[in-house]
Legacy VTK file of the C-alpha trace (Angstrom):
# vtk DataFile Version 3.0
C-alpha trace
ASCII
DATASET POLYDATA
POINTS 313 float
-43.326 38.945 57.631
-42.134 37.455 54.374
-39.694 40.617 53.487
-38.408 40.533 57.145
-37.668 36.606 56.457
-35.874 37.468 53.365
-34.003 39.815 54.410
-33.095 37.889 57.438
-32.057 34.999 54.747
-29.897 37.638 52.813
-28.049 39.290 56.038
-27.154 35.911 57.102
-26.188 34.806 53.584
-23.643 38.286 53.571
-22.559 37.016 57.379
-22.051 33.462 56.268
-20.077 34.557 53.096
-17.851 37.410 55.630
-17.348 34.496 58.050
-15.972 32.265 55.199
-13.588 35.196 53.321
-12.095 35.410 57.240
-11.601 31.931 57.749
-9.636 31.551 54.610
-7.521 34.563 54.940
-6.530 33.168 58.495
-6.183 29.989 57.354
-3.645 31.190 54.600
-1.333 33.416 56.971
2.050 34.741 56.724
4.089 32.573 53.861
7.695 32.256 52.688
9.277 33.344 49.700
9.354 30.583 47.128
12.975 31.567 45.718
16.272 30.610 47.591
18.559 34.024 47.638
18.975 36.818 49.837
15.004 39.084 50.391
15.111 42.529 49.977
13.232 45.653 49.849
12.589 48.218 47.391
10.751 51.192 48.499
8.926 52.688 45.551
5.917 54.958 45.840
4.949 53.955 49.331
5.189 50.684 48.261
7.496 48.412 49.605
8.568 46.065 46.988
10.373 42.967 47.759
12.668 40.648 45.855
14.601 37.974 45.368
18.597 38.584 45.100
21.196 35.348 44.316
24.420 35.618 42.186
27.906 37.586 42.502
26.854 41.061 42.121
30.042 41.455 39.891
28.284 39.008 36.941
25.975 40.720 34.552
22.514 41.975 35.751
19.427 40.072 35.081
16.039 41.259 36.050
13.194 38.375 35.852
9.654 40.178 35.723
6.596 37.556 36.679
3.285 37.870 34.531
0.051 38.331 35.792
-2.874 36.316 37.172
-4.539 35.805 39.983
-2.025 34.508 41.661
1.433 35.892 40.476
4.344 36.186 41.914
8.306 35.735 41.405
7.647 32.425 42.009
6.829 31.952 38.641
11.042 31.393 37.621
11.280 28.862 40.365
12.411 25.850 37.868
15.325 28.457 36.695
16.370 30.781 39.115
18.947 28.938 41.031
20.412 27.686 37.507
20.439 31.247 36.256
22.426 32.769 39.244
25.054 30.515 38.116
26.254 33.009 35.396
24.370 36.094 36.752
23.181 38.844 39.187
19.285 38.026 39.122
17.346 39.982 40.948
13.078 39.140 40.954
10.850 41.636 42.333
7.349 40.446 43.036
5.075 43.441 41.443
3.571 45.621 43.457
-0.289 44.354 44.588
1.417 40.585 44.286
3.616 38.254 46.304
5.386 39.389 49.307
4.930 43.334 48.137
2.501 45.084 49.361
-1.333 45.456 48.155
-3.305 48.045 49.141
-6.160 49.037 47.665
-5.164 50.833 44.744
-6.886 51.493 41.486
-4.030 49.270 39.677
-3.070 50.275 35.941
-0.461 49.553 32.851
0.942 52.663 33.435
1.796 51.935 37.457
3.301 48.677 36.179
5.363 50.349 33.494
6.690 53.124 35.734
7.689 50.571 38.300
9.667 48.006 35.685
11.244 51.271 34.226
12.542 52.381 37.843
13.365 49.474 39.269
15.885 48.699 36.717
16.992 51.694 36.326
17.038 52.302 40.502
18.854 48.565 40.781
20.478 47.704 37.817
23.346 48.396 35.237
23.037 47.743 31.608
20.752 44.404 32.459
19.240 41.332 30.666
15.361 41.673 31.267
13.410 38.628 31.254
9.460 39.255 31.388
6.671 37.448 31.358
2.661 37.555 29.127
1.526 40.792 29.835
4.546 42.461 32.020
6.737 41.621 28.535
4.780 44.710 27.303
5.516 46.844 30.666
9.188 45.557 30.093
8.897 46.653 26.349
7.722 50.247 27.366
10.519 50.793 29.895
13.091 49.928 27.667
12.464 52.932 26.081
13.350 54.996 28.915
16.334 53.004 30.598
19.629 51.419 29.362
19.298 47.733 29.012
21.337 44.737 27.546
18.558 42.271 25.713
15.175 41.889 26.178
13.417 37.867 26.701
10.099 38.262 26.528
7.781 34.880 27.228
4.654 34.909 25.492
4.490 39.007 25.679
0.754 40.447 25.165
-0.405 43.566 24.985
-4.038 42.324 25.048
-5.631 40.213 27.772
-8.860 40.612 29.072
-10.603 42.821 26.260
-12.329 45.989 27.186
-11.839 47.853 29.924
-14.986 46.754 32.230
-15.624 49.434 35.208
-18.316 46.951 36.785
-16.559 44.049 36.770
-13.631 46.255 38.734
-15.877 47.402 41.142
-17.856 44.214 42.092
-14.191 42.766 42.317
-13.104 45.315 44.730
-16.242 44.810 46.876
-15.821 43.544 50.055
-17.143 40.690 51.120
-19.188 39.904 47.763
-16.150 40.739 45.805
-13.971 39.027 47.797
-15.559 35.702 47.989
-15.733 35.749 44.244
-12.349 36.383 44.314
-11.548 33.513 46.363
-13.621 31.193 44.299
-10.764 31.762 41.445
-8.154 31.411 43.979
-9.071 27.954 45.261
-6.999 25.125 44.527
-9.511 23.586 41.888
-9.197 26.751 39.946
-5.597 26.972 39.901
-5.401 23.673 38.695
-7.887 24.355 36.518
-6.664 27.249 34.938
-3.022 25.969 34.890
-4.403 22.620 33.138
-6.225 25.303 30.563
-4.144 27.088 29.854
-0.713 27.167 31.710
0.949 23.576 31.765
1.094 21.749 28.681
1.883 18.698 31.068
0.428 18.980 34.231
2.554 16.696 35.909
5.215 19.548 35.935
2.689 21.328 38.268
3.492 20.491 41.725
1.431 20.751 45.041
4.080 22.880 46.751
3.269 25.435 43.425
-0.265 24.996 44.075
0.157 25.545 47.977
2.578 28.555 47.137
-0.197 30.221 45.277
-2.927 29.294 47.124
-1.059 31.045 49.974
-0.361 34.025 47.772
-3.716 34.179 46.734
-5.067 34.790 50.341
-3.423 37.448 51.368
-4.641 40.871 52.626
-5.251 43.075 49.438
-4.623 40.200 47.295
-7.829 40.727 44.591
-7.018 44.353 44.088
-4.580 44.130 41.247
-6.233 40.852 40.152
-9.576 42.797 40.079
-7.526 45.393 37.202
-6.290 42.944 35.858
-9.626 40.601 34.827
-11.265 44.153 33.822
-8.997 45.177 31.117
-7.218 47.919 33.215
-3.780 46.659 32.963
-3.919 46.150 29.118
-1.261 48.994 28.121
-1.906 51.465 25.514
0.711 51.585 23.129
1.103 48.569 20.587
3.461 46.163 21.336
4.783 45.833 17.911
5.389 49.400 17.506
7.369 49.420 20.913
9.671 46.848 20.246
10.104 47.587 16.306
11.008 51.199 17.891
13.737 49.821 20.180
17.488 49.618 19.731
18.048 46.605 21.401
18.482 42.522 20.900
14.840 41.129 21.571
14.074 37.098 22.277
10.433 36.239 21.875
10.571 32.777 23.550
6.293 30.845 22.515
4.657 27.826 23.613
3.971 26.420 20.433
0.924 24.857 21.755
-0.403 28.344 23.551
-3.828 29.445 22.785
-4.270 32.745 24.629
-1.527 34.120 22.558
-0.992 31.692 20.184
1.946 31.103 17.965
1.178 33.016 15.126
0.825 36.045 17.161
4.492 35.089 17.876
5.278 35.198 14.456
3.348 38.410 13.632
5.213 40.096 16.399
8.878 38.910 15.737
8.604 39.768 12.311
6.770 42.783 12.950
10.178 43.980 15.285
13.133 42.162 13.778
13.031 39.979 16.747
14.221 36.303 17.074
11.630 33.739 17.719
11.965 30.786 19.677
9.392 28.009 19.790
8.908 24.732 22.744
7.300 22.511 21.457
4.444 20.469 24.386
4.406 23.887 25.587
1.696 26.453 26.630
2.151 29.745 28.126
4.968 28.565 31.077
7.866 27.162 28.334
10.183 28.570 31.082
8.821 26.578 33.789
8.425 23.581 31.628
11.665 23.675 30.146
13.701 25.174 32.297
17.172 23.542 30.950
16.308 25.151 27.559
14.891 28.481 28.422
18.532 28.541 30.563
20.253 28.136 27.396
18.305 30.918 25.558
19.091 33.150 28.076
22.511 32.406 27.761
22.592 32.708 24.320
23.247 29.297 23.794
19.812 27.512 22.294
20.609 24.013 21.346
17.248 21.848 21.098
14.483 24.383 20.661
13.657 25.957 17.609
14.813 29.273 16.461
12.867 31.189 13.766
14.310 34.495 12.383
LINES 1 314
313 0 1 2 3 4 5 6 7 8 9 10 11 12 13 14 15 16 17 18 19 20 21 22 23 24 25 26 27 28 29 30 31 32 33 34 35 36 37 38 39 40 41 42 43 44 45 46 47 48 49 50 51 52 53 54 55 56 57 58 59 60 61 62 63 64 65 66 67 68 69 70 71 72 73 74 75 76 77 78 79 80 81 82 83 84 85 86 87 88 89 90 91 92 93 94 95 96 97 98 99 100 101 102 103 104 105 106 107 108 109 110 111 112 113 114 115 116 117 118 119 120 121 122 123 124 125 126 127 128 129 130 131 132 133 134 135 136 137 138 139 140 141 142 143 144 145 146 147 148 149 150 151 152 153 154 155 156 157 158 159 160 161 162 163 164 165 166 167 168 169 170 171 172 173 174 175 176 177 178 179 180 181 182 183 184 185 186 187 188 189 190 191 192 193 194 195 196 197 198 199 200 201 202 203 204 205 206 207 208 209 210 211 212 213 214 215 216 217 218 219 220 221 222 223 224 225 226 227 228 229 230 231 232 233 234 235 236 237 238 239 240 241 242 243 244 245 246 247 248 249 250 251 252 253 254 255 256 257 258 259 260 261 262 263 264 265 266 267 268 269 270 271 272 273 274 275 276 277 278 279 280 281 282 283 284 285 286 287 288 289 290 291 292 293 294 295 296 297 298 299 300 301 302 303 304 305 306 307 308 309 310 311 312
């Protein structure tokens, strides 16, 4: 009697939880792209990929890359993108498992990511300005080894996120209903904030509720913890040093730092830039989202015209 009772308790507990992971996901629904510009569609590997197009397609190419997290997606150069198409053709992809691509239920890895920033410029581009973000700086790195482009901007690049590559943590990720409940425990608005406030937004008032809602949104969408369950594993942390990439590359490279950020703090910054002739510069009340912060600024380093931040060589 007490083992039937208990496992009554648990299959209503894994009913419950099912019940709630529905309601959410239905609740969330079909959501518009964050960016103003023209949608498009990139079909890569039976993915379809989309993206964000504004600009004169006759102005030089500029590809802007989002990092990753939970919930990531092009969204991410919101504060900048309308300013940048201004001088340029920029063109943001969400990456595949994120945004409006799709996200099936892949086994996601550094290499997938670096094969699809490789093609995609090289499928959509000419001779372009690459702007990418934490980790996907290194996936950006990596392709510009393979592919023509003009300068590399790299915001906070890593090469090292989560640590070791953890096969359980994956695979409980990955699990339905368990798994995905968990999942949308770190997707609820009280953990976005949270983790922006820890580690994202050096002023928090710069975080808006339409950001929030945006991601949020993202966050509960069909597929949407299968990269995110790679990524919080350690299976999207690339293999080749990032250092050695970009000291191996014969192009300009920007490394633009919070100099506040503790994830990748600012003498990583300095290791790296010095470590690959690159030119450093630092925002100060900054974290890991300078760009989003300071958008005004982080226009003028991408135009080659920095004014009020500093530059270190």
């Amino acid at each position: 009697m007490r083992l039937r009772k208990a496992l009554g308790a648990v299959v209503g507990a894994v009913g419950a939880t099912a019940a709630a992971n529905r309601v959410l996901q239905s609740r969330a629904g079909a959501f518009e792209p964050m960016l103003d510009g023209e949608q498009g569609t990139y079909r890569w590997r039976g993915f379809d990929i989309a993206y964000t197009e504004a600009g004169d397609p006759s102005d030089p190419d500029l590809v802007l890359c989002h990092g990753i997290n939970a919930a990531a997606s092009n969204h991410e150069f919101h504060t900048v993108f309308d300013t940048l198409a201004e001088d340029y053709h920029v063109i943001a992809p969400d990456l595949p498992g994120f945004g409006h691509t799709d996200r099936p239920p892949l086994l996601y890895s550094a290499s997938l990511y670096t094969a699809f920033v490789r093609d995609f410029i090289e499928d959509n581009t000419t001779d372009a300005t690459v702007v990418a973000s934490s980790l996907t700086g290194a996936y950006a790195a990596s392709a510009a080894q393979e592919v023509d482009v003009k300068e590399l901007v790299l915001i906070c690049p890593t090469d090292s996120s989560m640590g070791n590559r953890t096969v359980w943590l994956r695979s409980l990720l990955r699990a339905p209903v368990i798994g995905e409940a968990i999942y949308n425990l770190t997707v609820s608005k009280p953990s976005i904030r949270h983790f922006h406030a820890d580690h994202g937004y050096y002023d928090m008032d710069n975080l808006t509720e339409d950001v929030v809602d945006y991601e949020w949104q993202s966050g509960h969408q069909p597929g949407a913890r299968f990269a995110p369950a790679s990524f919080v594993s350690g299976f999207l942390d690339p293999e080749d040093d990032l250092g050695e990439t970009l000291a191996g590359l014969d192009v300009p490279v920007t490394l633009v730092w919070g100099e506040d950020a503790d994830i990748t703090p600012l003498s990583e910054g300095r290791d790296l830039a010095e470590q690959a002739d690159a030119m450093l510069v630092v925002f100060g009340d900054s974290l890991l989202l300078p760009h989003v912060e300071h958008p005004g600024e982080f226009v003028d380093v991408v135009r080659d015209r920095v004014t009020s931040v500093t530059v270190e060589n």
